[in-house]
N, C-alpha and C positions, 0 to 999 in steps of 0.2 A: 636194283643190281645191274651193274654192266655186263652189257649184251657181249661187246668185242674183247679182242683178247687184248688188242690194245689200250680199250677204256677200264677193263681187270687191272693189266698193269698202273697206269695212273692214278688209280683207286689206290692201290699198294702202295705205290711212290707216294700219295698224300698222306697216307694215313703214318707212314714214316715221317713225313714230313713234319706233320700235324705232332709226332710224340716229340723229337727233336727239340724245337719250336717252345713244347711245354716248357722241356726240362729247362731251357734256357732262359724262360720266361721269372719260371722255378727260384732261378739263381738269383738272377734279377733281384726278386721281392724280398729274397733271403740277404742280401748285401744290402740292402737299403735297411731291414729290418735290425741289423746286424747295428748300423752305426744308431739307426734310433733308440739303442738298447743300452749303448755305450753312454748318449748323450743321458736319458734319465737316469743312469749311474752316476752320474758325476765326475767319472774320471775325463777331463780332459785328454791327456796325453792318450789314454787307449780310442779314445773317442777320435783324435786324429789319425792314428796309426788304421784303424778301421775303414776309416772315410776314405784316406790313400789307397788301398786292399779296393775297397768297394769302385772308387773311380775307372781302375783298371778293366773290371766287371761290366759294369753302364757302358762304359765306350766301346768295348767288343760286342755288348749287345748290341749298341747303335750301330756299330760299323758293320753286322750281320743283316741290319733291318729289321730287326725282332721287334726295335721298337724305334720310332723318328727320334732323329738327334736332336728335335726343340723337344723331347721328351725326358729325354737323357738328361741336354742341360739344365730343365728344370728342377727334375730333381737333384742333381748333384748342387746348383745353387741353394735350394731348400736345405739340404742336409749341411750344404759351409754356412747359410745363415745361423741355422741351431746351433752349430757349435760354436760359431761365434758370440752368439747371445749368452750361452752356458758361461763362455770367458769374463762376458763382462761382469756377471752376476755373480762368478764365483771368484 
């Protein structure tokens, strides 16, 4: 437990911090989930409409630092490769 009153407050400001943080971690997993859900459905077109929705998501994460942008672009490539793949097969 912190001793001072200013290592209390710190404590308080992280643990704010720390839920924040989740929620937006949260969304994250929820937009990537979102399009891989679209791609083994089959639909195409929702499946891009999701992916643009989701891109929006990733890059406010990255641009927050919630998570590094070679993380960001990784997945957003992963997710244009699938639906890519989706198009040719279907």
């Amino acid at each position: 437990m912190a001793n001072s009153a200013q290592a209390r407050k710190r404590a308080r400001q992280a643990d704010a911090a720390r839920a924040h943080n989740a929620s937006l971690r949260s969304r994250l997993r929820t937009a990537i989930k979102a399009v891989r859900k679209a791609v083994t459905a089959g639909d195409k077109d929702a499946a891009q409409a999701v992916y643009r929705a989701s891109t929006k998501v990733i890059d406010s994460i990255a641009d927050k630092k919630i998570i590094h942008k070679n993380k960001a672009a990784r997945h957003k490539s992963r997710l244009s490769a699938a639906i890519k793949s989706m198009m040719v097969s279907a």
